[in-house]
C-alpha positions, 0 to 999 in steps of 0.5 A: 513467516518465522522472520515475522513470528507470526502463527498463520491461523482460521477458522470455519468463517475465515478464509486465507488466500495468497495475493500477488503484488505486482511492479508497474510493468507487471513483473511479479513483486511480492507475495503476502498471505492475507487473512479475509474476515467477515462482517458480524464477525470480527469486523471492527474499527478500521483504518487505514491512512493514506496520503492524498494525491493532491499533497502528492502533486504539490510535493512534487512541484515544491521538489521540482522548483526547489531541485530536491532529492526524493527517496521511495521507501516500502516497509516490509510486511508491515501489518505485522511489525505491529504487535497484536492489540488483543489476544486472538485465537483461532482454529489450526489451518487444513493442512497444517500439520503441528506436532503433538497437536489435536483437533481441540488445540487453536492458535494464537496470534503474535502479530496481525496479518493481511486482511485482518480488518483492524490490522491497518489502524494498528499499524498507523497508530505503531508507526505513527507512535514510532514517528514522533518518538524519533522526533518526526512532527505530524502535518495539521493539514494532512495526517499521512505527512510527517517532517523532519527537520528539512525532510518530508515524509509520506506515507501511503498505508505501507509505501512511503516518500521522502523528499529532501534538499540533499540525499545525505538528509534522506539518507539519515532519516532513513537510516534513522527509521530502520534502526533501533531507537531509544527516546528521551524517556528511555523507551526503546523503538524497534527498527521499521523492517523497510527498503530502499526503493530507490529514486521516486519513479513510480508510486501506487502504480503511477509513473513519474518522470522529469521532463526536460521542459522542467515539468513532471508527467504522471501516467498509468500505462500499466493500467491502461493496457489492463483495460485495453487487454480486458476489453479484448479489443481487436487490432482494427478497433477504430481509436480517438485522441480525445477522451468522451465527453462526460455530460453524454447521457448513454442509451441503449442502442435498441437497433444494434448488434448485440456484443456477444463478447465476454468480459466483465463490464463492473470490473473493467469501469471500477479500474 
């Protein structure tokens, strides 16, 4: 939190909490201190930008047809890179112990944090500002793609993708993205804090792998076992090839065994 210089903070109707980002094969990733609002509140103009999987898709193709390289990218703690738009103050967590202070004392945001309901919108708006300065064009198509030169960029929210002819060229976008820049009207851009994942093989919990046919395979198997595990299925569980057909209208089995197993039907169906 001091790298960030941000003042952690709630009050009687906000919450903190800690959530645990994961890698695709479970192995813990990172920790982010995420500050939850609620509606009526502080609820306000929201938006976060994503990139649609469909753009994804084509991407791939046009980099598999034409042998490109690609570059994952993640921008660390990246809600709080961007500076707060409006003064906000709140009440000393419990707990938190600062010297000298007293009950009537509050704290002061210097950036935004997880959770906050407008932190989104604000860090596309920073980053998208930071993108044209360098030189980065917008896609009329699909607001999450910015070009550069022969490179392309995607950006999910706070995970990005590059794709180029070469890796020099991706290594000179991203060299030019995690240093400081000054415009053509003297205007200076702070570095993107960010880091180099590497190769694209995976991407929002998607596995990508290159087959030797020339095709390319995108899977889940990290989800999928989720659901397997959270469905407590038996090792005799009977199992088929092909997936249910979906114009079935399903009723209820009036003359069945009841299931008398626990586990939680929305959360298992909204994976």
């Amino acid at each position: 939190m001091h790298k960030k210089n941000v003042s952690s903070i709630l009050n009687g109707d906000n919450e903190a909490t800690i959530k645990v980002y994961q890698h695709l094969f479970g192995s813990q990733s990172k920790l982010k201190a995420l500050f939850c609002e609620k509606l009526d509140i502080n609820y306000w103009e929201t938006c976060s930008s994503v990139v649609g999987w469909s753009t994804i898709r084509m991407f791939l193709i046009l980099m598999l047809v034409n042998k490109w390289q690609s570059k994952k990218i993640d921008f660390v703690l990246a809600f709080p890179q961007a500076p707060v738009e409006c003064k906000i103050f709140m009440e000393i967590p419990q707990g938190f112990n600062l010297h000298g202070s007293r009950k009537d004392h509050v704290l002061r945001l210097k950036k935004n944090l997880y959770g906050q309901k407008q932190a989104g919108r604000v860090w596309n708006q920073y980053l998208h500002d930071g993108l044209l300065a360098r030189g980065f064009k917008q896609s009329k198509v699909d607001m999450c793609v910015y070009y550069f030169e022969s490179v392309v960029l995607m950006i999910y929210v706070d995970d990005g993708i590059l794709i180029g002819p070469s890796k020099s060229d991706l290594d000179n976008v991203y060299h030019l993205l995690s240093n400081d820049f000054e415009g053509k009207d003297k205007v200076k851009h702070k570095a993107f804090d960010m880091t180099d994942e590497g190769e694209l093989a995976d991407y929002l919990g998607v596995e990508i792998k290159e087959l030797p046919n020339g095709t390319i395979k995108l899977s889940q198997p990290h989800l999928i076992q989720q659901i397997i595990d959270d469905m407590i299925f038996k090792p005799n569980t009977k199992a088929r090839s092909t997936p249910a057909a979906t114009t079935v209208k399903l009723g209820r089995d009036l003359e069945g065994v009841p299931f008398d197993e626990d586990w939680d039907y929305c959360s298992i169906i909204g994976k």
